[in-house]
N, C-alpha and C positions, 0 to 999 in steps of 0.2 A: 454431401456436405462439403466435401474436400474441391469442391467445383466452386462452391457462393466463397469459400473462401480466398478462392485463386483472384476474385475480382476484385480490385483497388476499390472502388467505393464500398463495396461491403467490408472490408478491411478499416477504411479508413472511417464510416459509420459507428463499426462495432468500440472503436480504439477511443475515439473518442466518447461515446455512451458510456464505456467503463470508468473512463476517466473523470466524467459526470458524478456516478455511483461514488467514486473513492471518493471527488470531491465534499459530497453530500454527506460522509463519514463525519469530518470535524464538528460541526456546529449540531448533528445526529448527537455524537459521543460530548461532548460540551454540554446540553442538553440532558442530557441523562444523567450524567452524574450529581446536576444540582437537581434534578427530578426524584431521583434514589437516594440524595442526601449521603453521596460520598466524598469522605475526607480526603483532601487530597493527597496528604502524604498515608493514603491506607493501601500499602501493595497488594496485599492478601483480598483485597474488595474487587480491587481491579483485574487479579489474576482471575478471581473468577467469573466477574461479571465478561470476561473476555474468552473463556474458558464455554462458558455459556452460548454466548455469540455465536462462537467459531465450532461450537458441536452442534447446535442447531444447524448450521448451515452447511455444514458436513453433511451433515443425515440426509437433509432436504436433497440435495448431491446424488447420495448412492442411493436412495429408494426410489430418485425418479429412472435411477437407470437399472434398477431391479425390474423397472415397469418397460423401459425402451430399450432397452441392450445389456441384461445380464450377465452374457458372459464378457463383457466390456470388463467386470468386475475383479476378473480372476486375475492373479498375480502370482509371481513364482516366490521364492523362496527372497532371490538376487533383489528383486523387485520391493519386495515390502521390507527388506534392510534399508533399502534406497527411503522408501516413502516414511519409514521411520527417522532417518534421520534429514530428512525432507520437510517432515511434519514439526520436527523440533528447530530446525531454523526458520523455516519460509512463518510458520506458525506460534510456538511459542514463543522462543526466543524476541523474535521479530515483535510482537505486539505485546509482551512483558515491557519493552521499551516504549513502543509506542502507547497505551495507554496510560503510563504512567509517566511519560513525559508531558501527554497531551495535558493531563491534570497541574502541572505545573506552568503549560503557558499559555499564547491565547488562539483562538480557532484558529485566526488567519497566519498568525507567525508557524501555525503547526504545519499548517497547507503548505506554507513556503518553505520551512525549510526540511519535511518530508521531501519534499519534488529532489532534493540534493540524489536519491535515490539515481533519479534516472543517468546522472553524472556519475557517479559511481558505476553504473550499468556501460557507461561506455570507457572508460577508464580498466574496467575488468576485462571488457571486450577485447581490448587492443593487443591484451596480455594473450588471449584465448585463441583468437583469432586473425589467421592472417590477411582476408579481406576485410577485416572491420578497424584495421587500425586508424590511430590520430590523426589530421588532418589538419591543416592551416584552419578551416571551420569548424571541425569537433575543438579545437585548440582555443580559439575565441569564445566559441559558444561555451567551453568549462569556464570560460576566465569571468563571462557575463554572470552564467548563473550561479558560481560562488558569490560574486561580487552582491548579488541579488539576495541570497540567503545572510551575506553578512550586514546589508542593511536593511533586511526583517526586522534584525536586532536591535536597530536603534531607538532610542525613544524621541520624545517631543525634540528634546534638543540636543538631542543627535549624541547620547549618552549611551558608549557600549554596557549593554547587561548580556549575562551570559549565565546560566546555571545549570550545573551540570546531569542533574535528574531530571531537566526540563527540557531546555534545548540540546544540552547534551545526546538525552536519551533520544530526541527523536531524529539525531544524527545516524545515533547507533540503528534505530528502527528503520531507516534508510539505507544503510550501507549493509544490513542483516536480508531484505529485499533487494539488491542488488544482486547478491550473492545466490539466492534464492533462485532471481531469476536465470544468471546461468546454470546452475542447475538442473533448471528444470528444464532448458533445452540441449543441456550435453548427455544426462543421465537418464532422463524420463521415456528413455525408448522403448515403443510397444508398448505403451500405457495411454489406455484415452485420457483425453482433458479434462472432461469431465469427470472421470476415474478418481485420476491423478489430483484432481480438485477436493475431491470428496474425499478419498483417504486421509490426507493430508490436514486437510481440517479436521477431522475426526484425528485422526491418532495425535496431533497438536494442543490441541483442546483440551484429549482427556488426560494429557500428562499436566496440561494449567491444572485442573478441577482437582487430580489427582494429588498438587503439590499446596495449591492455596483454598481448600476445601479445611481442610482438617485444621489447619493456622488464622481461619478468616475468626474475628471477632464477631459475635452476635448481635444480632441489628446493624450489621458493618454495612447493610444494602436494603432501602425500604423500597420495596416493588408495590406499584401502584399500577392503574390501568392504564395512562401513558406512558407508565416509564417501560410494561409490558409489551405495547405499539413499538417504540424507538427500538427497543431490543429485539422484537420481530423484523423489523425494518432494515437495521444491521446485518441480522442476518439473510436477507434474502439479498443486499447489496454485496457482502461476501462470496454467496454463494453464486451469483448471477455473473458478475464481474468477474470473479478468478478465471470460472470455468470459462467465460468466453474470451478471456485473455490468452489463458492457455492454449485456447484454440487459433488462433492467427499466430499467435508464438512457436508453432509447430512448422507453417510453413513460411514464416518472414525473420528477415535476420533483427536480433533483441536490438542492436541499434536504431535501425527502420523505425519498425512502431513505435518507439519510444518518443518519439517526436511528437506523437500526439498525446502525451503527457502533460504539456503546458497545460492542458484543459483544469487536468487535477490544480494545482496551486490557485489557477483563476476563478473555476468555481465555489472550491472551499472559501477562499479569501470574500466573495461577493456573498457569500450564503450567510457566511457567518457573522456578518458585518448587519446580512438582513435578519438573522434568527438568534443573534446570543446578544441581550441587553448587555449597552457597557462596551460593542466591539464595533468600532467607525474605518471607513477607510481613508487613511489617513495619506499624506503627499509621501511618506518614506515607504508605505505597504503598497501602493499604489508603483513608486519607482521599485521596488524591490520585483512586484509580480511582472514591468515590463521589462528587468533583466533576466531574470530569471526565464520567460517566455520563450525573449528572444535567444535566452543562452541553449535552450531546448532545440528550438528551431535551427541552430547555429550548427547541433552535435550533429545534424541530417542532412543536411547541404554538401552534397557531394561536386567539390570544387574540379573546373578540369584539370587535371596535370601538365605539368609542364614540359614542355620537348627538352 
């Protein structure tokens, strides 16, 4: 495996397929919540319909490597401290925010300004690492795709809104993944990816189920036989995406792939525009996705140096 993933087009295939996947999440989870007839200001619904999601996709995770590489499985003591508090960032924390900010605003502005994620990933970088620091193009490229996430935000006529359990939170669900991602390539050593994937979602998860089980109001979620699809669906994009993210994240520097990123913000923003009545791509989500793009593209351009 450590060979297909030494090859640039297999690299650069997978990065972008994931980035498909994650796209597909917004107008997926948009989708579901008017499908299950969730209020949007209901945490406790959300924690667990996310809770669900993300143990579902866990499991799927480690029983296929019960079947392909079992002792992939094993972890020491140092290890599952790690993936504990792995599982409470990269996992609950991270998507406590994110679904509950998504319910506050609209697929495509979600798309857009999740992707701030990967600017923050290189921003953490610079700190962490001394061949990945800022550049005259990671410098532009930050300045673009801020620039691009702050006119997400505008409306018809060019009127700032801002709210802080909305777009706020999926700042935080951005910069909570960031975080994560270093992480999981400083500390996640001797841990397969798909391990590391599987754990993580499970021990994330069942601290969600654990906290907004017992607090969730009754009928707070009507499951139907689509709204059970979308939620099978979530989960096999979770589980499918992490795991093969993790796995080129092992041998390429977190800046690198990240570049293929832009894919997330552009597909979510086209999907959602095509699958959630009510969401049009408008000339400011349109200039937003091509700064933002190009601000991605911008953080990976390794400029020459100067004599």
């Amino acid at each position: 495996m450590k060979d297909w993933l030494m090859k640039k087009w297999v690299v650069i295939s997978i990065a972008i397929f994931c980035s498909i996947l994650w796209g597909s999440a917004f107008p997926v989870l948009k989708l579901s919540y008017e499908e299950m007839q969730m209020a949007a200001d209901d945490v406790m619904a959300k924690i667990v319909f996310a809770g669900m999601r993300f143990l579902m996709a866990g499991l799927i995770l480690l029983i296929s490597m019960l079947v392909i590489k079992r002792s992939a499985l094993k972890v020491t003591k140092r290890q599952l401290l790690f993936l504990t508090i792995f599982g409470l960032v990269q996992t609950a924390l991270q998507y406590f925010f994110f679904y509950n900010g998504l319910a506050n605003t609209s697929g495509m502005q979600g798309a857009i300004i999740v992707s701030s994620g990967t600017f923050f990933t290189i921003i953490i970088a610079h700190f962490f690492y001394k061949d990945d620091r800022l550049n005259l193009g990671k410098t532009i490229g930050l300045v673009a795709g801020f620039t691009g996430i702050i006119v997400a935000n505008w409306g018809q006529e060019f009127e700032m809104t801002f709210q802080f359990t909305g777009e706020g939170y999926m700042i935080l669900a951005a910069l909570t993944g960031a975080i994560g991602t270093i992480m999981a390539k400083e500390l996640a050593v001797g841990i397969h990816p798909f391990a590391l994937t599987g754990w993580q979602l499970t021990i994330g998860s069942a601290l969600m189920l654990l906290i907004g089980v017992p607090q969730m109001q009754e009928n707070a979620i009507t499951f139907t036989p689509f709204g059970w699809g979308l939620l099978i669906y979530s989960a096999l994009v979770s589980s499918v995406a992490f795991a093969l993210w993790y796995s080129i994240l092992k041998y390429y520097k977190a800046g690198v792939i990240s570049m293929f990123k832009f894919v997330t913000p552009v597909s979510g923003a086209i999907l959602s525009a095509w699958l959630i009545p009510g969401e049009y791509l408008t000339m400011n989500i349109i200039g937003a996705l091509v700064l933002v793009a190009v601000g991605i593209i911008a953080v990976n351009i390794h400029l020459p140096k100067r004599n």
